[in-house]
Structure formats: structure tokens, C-alpha cells
C-alpha positions in Angstrom: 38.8 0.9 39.3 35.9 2.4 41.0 35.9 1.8 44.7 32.4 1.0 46.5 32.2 4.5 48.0 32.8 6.1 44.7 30.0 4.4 43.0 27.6 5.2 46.2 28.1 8.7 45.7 26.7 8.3 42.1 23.7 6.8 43.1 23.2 9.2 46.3 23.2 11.6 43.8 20.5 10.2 41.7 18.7 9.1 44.5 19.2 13.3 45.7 17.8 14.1 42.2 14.8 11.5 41.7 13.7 12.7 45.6 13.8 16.3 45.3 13.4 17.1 41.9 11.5 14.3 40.5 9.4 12.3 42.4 5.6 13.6 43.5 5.4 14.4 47.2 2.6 12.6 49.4 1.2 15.6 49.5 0.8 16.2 45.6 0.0 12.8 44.7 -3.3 13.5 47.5 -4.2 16.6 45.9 -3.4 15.3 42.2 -5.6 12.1 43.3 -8.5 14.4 44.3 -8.4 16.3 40.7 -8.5 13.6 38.5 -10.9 11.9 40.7 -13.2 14.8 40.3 -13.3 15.5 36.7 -13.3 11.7 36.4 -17.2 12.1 37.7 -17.8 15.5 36.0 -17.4 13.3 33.0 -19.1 10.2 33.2 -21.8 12.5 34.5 -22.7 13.8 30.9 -20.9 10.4 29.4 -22.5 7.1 28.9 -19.3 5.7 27.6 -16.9 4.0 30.2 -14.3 6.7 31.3 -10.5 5.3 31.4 -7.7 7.2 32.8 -4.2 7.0 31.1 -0.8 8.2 30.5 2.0 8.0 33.2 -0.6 9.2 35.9 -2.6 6.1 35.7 1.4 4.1 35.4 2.2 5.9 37.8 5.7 7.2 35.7 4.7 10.6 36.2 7.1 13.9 37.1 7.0 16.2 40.1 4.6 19.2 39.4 2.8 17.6 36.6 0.1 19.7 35.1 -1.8 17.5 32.4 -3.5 13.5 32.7 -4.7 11.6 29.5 -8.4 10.4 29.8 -9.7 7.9 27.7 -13.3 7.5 26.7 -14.1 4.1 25.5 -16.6 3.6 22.7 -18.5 0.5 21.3 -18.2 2.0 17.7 -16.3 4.9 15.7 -19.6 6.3 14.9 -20.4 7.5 18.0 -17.2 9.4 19.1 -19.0 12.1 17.1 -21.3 13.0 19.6 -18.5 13.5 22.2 -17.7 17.6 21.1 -21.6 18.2 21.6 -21.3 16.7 25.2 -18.2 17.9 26.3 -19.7 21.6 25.5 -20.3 21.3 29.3 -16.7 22.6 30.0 -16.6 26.1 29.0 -12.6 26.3 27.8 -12.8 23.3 25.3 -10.1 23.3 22.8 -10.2 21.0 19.9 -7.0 19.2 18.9 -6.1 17.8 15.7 -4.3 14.1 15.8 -4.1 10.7 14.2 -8.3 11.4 15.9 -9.8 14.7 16.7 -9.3 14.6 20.7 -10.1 17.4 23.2 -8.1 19.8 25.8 -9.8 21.3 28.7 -8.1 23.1 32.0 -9.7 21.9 34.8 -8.7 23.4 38.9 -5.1 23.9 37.1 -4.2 21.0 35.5 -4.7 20.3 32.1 -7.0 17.2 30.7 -6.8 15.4 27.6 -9.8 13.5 26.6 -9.2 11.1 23.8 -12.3 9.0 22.0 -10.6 5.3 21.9 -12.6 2.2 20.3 -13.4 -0.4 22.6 -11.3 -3.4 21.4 -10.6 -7.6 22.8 -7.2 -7.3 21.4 -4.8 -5.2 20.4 -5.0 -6.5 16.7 -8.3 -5.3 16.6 -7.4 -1.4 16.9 -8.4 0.9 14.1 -6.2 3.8 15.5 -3.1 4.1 17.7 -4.5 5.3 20.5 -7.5 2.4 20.8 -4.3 0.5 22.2 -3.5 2.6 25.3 -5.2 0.5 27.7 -2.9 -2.3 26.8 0.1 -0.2 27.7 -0.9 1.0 30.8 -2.0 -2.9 31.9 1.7 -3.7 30.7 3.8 -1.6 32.0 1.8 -1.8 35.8 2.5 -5.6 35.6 5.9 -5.6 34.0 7.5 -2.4 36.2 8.0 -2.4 39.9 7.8 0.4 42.1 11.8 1.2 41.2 12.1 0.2 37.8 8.9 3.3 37.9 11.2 6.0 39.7 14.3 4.6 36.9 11.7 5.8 34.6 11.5 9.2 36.0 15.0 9.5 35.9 15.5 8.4 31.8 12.6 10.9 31.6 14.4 13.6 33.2 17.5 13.1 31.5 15.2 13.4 27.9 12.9 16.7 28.9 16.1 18.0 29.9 18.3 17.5 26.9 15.5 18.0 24.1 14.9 14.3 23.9 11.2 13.8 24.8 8.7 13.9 22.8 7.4 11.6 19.5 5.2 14.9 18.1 7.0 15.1 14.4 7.9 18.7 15.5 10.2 17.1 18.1 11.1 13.7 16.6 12.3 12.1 20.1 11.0 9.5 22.3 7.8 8.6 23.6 7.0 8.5 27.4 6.0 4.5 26.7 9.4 4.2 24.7 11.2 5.0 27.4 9.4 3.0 29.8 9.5 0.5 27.6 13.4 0.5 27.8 12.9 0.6 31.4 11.4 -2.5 31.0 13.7 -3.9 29.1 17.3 -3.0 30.4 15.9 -2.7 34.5 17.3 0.5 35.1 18.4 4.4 34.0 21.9 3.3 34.1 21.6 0.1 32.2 19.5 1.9 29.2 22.8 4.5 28.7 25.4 1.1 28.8 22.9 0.1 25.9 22.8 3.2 23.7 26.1 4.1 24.2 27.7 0.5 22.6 24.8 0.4 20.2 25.8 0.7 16.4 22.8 2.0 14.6 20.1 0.4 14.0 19.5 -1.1 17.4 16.4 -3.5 17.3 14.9 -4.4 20.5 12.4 -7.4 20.6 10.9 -8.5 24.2 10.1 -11.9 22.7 12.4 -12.2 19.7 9.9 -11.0 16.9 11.0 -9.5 13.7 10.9 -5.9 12.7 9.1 -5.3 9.6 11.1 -2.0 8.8 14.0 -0.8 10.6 14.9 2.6 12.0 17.4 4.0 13.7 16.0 2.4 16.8 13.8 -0.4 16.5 11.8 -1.1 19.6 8.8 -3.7 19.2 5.9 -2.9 20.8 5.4 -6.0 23.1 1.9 -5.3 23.4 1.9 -5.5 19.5 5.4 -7.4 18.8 5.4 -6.4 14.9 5.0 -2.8 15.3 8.1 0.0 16.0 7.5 1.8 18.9 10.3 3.7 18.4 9.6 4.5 15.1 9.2 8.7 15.3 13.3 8.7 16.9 14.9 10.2 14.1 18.8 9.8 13.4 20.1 13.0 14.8 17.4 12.6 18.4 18.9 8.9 18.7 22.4 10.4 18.0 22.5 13.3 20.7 20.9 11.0 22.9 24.1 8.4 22.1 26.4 11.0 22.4 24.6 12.1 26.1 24.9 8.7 27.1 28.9 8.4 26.7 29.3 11.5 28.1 27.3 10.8 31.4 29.1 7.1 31.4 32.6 9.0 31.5 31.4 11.5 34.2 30.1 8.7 36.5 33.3 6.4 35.9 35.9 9.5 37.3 33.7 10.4 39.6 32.0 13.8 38.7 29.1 15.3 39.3 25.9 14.5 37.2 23.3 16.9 38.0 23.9 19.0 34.5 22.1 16.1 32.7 19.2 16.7 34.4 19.2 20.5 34.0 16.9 22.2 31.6 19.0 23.6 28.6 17.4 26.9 27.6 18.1 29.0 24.9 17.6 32.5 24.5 18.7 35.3 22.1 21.8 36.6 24.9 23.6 32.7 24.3 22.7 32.4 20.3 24.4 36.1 19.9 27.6 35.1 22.2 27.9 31.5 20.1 27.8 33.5 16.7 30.5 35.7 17.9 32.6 33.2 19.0 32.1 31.1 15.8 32.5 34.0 13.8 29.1 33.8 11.8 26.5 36.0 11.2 23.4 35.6 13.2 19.1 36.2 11.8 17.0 36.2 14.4 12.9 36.4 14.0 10.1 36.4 16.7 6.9 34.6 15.7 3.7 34.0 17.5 2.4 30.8 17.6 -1.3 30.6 16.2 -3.6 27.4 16.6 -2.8 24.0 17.3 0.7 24.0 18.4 1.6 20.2 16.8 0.7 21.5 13.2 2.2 24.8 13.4 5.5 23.6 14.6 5.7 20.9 12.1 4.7 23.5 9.4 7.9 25.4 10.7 10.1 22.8 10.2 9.1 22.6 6.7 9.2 26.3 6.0 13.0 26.3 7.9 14.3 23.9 5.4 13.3 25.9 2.4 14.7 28.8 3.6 18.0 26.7 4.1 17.6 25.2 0.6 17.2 28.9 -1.0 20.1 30.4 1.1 22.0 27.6 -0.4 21.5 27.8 -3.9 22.7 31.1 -3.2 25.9 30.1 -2.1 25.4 31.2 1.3 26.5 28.3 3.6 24.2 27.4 6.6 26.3 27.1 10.1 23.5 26.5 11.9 20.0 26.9 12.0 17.0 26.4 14.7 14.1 27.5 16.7 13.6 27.5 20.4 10.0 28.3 22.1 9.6 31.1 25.0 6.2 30.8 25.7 3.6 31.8 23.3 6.2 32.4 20.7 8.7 31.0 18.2 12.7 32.0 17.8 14.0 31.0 14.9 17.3 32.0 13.8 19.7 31.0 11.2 23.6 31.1 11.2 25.4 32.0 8.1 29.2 31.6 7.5 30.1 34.8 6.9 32.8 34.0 4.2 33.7 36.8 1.9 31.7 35.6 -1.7 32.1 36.5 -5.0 29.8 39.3 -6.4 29.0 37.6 -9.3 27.6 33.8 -9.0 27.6 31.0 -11.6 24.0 30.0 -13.5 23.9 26.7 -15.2 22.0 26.5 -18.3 21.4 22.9 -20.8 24.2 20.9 -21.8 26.1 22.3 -24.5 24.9 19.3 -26.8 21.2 20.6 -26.2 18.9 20.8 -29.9 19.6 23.7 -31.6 16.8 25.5 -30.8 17.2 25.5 -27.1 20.8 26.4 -27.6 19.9 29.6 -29.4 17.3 30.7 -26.4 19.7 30.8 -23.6 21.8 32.6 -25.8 19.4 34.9 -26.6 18.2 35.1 -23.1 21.4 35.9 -21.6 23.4 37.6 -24.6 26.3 35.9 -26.6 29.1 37.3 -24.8 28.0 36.4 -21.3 27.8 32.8 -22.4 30.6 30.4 -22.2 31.2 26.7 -21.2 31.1 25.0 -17.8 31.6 21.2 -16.9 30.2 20.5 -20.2 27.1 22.7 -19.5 26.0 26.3 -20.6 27.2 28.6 -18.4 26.7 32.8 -17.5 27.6 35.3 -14.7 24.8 36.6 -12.6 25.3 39.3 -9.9 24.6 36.9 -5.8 21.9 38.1 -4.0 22.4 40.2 -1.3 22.3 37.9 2.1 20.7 40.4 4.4 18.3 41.4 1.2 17.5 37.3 0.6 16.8 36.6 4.2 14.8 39.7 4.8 12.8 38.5 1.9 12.7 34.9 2.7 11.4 35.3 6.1 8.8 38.0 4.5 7.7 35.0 2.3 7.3 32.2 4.9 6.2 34.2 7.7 
């Protein structure tokens, strides 16, 4: 069993993390405060609309050395968010991004706003997009978190950024900054929301008031702001799983006493660590460089799309797939795919009809591929045709998709 001073040194290292890693000096919070506070005027200077600032500035969840604040503009009627481009032309490096609602990004004395047209709403049954219900977080998370359960926030928030966790864009398909305060909420602390996961068996449903999912996902967290909805809905199986798998691992470290800075540690990857992994697993390693072109969100999810067809045609091919990702270093994309590099057969197996096929579709595939390459497989026609070369395919795959 763990003695007293044992589990004190776990939490003075926490504590060592949250305070010099993690949590806004009085000094940045002042000058943070005086931003914000500034562009907050800028705007309701060419705004008639009320101005509302969000996010985990305005819950006060927010990192050391943060560099970008949601603003809300609240709007009697969907109609009028049209006008908001024209008068935001003001600020000279306006970038238009594509959501669930056209919202706007501007750079402002080095931080980075994001001004998003929300309808002005009584409830939050009344909201006609997403976002017209981020008020209502922001009021229920001030009243429901207290200035610790806020700092356990920063720490599960860490612990995500730092393992690849964070993030609900479908690029990312991880959690949420409310999701996670949200379990904050919920369990009390950092520590208690890793006993949860790591006993969970999937799907784990969480209700603040008992209410019934209406579909279920690999973590079902109701929205207690709106009880029927899944907040946690964008946490796909393999985010919820690594983040499972993290939470054992962390749970053994604390119990025999080891450190648990690593968590918290930034996992980059670069070319150096992909080509030393495929050595060691014995696989041969495609790299490509791409540059990232317009609104981030879309092109990464585009990626992902264009990564699994290239994984689908290598396998058809009989090449198997070890592994296969993409990592960002600044304004571009590495992607890179690990084959097993098995010795394959030259020639490859092409199914044609069944062999009880009509007649006349019988004699085409003959025809097609010459009566004595044809012969009978699992009931199916069947011919030898030569594999494609694997550095020829890739070469030509990532000439197709990028």
C-alpha cells in the first residue's frame, strides 16, 4: 500500500506541473486581460450587435501562453450575420473560416481572435446551430467548477494536447475543451476522470441528471446544458481507446511511485523517429511532404479521406499496411505509410464471375483473358496477373491524390 508521503509526492508533482507549465502567470493573465479587453471595444465599435467573449478564456480553463480567445457576436436574427464580413473589413488580416457557420479569424497584438456570429436564443432548445449554445456553457461551467476543479481541468487538458487527444475537428476526432471540462465536472478531479476511463467498458454513458442517450458512442456524455444531446459524440473508438490505454498506464506509474511528467510532454514526430521505427520493425517506409493550402479543418479532413484510398488500393494489391499516418511541422503535412515488406509473389490472383455465370458472360472473360490462363477458384473464375510494382503503385498513388 501506498504510504501518505508516497502519494504527496504525486500530487507535488502535479502541483510542479499545473504551476510551471500550465497555469497563466499574474503577469500574463494582466496583459492577456488588456488584449481581449481592447479588441473587445475595437469591435463593438463598428458592431451594433452585443459582443460576448467565450471559450476557456471567458471559463477561465485556459493554458499558459495561450494565443487565440473565441468571441461571440450575438444576433437577434440569422439574417443579419450576413452583414458581419462587410464590417469586420475594418481588420486588415481577416481570414474567413468554413464551419457548421462561416465564422472569422483575425491576429490581433499577437493573439489570435475568433469571431463567431451566434443567434440570440432564451433557451438552449431554441438554437438553430451549435454554436448559438456557447453562452450556456460558459454560464455552466463558471457556476458548476471551482477555482480547483478549473486548474484539474488544465491538467486533463495537458495530458490530451500532449498525447494527441484534444481536439473534436473530424481531422482529429478527440475531445472537446467543454468535454473535458465537462468530466471535470463530473468526476471532481484529473485523477478521478483516469479511475473512470480506465474501468470503463465501452460505451460509457455519462448523464448529470439521469437522461437517456438517444444514440450511443463510444463515450456518451450528455450535454447537461442540453441533457439529450452527446457531447462527446466526435471521440471516435481508437481517440477513446489510446486515451484508456494512457489512463492505466499513468494509474500504474502513480501507484509504484514513478515519475509522471512524460504524460504531459508533447510527443513529436519527425522523419529521424519514423525511419529508426521502420528499421526496427523491419518494414519499408513512403514518406511525402505536402503543403497545406486553405482552411486547414477541410484540407486535413480531405487527407484522411485520400489516406484511406491509398490504403485500400495498396491492399488490393496485396501489399499489407503496417502502419500509416500524418504528422504536421508547421505549414506542412508528413504523411508516410509503412508496408510489410514480405517477399510477394510476382504474379497475383484476379477474380472473375462465378463459374455458373450465363453463357455469354462466361465466354467474355475467357475471351478477355485467353483460354489457357483461365481456371477455377473458390467456385469463381480465376487468371494470373503480373502485382504491381510497390514503389511503382505508391509513386503513382501519391501522384494521383496529391
Amino acid at each position: 500500500m501506498k504510504s501518505e508521503a508516497d502519494y504527496y509526492s504525486y500530487k507535488k508533482e502535479l502541483n510542479y506541473i499545473l504551476k510551471h507549465y500550465l497555469l497563466p502567470s499574474k503577469k500574463e493573465r494582466k496583459e492577456l486581460e488588456a488584449i481581449v479587453n481592447n479588441f473587445k471595444k475595437k469591435l463593438e465599435n463598428v458592431l451594433e450587435e452585443e459582443v460576448f467573449i467565450g471559450g476557456s478564456y471567458a471559463k477561465d480553463t485556459y493554458l499558459k501562453g495561450k494565443n487565440d480567445v473565441d468571441i461571440f457576436v450575438r444576433f437577434s436574427n440569422e439574417d443579419r450575420m450576413n452583414d458581419l464580413r462587410e464590417k469586420l473589413k475594418v481588420f486588415r488580416n481577416l481570414e474567413i473560416v468554413h464551419g457548421s457557420r462561416i465564422y472569422y479569424r483575425v491576429k490581433f497584438n499577437g493573439l489570435i481572435f475568433e469571431i463567431v456570429p451566434i443567434l440570440k436564443i432564451r433557451k438552449p432548445k431554441d438554437f438553430k446551430n451549435i454554436t448559438d449554445v456557447s453562452p450556456f456553457h460558459v454560464e455552466f461551467i463558471n457556476k458548476k467548477l471551482s477555482k480547483y476543479e478549473k486548474n484539474e481541468v488544465r491538467l486533463l487538458k495537458a495530458f490530451c494536447k500532449a498525447n494527441n487527444l484534444y481536439g473534436a475537428e473530424t481531422s482529429i476526432h478527440g475531445f472537446s475543451g467543454y468535454v473535458l471540462e465537462l468530466l471535470i465536472a463530473y468526476c471532481g478531479s484529473f485523477l478521478n476522470v483516469l479511475k473512470l476511463v480506465s474501468k470503463s467498458k465501452p460505451p460509457l454513458i455519462i448523464s448529470f441528471d439521469k437522461s437517456k442517450p438517444i444514440n450511443i458512442s463510444v463515450i456518451t456524455l450528455l450535454d447537461p446544458v442540453q441533457p439529450r444531446r452527446n457531447a462527446s459524440k466526435s471521440v471516435s473508438g481508437e481517440k477513446f481507446s489510446k486515451f484508456q490505454f494512457l489512463a492505466k498506464k499513468f494509474l500504474l506509474d502513480v501507484k509504484n511511485n514513478r515519475s509522471i511528467m512524460k504524460y504531459f510532454k508533447l510527443k513529436k514526430m519527425t522523419i529521424k523517429k519514423l525511419q529508426s521505427l521502420s528499421k526496427r520493425r523491419g518494414t519499408k517506409l513512403f514518406v511525402k511532404k505536402i503543403k497545406i493550402e486553405g482552411d486547414s479543418e477541410k484540407f486535413l479532413s480531405k487527407l484522411n479521406k485520400k489516406l484511406k484510398s491509398i490504403k485500400s488500393s495498396l491492399n488490393k494489391e496485396g501489399y499489407s499496411v503496417y502502419n500509416h499516418a500524418y504528422f504536421l511541422n508547421k505549414n506542412e503535412v508528413i504523411i508516410y505509410f509503412e508496408i510489410e515488406a514480405l517477399k510477394l509473389s510476382k504474379m497475383k490472383k484476379h477474380y472473375g464471375p462465378p463459374v455458373s455465370v450465363d453463357l455469354k458472360h462466361f465466354e467474355e472473360f475467357i475471351k478477355k483473358w485467353g483460354e489457357k490462363n483461365v481456371y477455377v477458384c473458390e467456385n469463381r473464375l480465376c487468371v494470373d496477373i503480373k502485382r504491381k510494382d510497390l514503389n511503382v503503385l505508391i509513386n503513382s498513388l501519391f501522384k494521383q491524390y496529391f
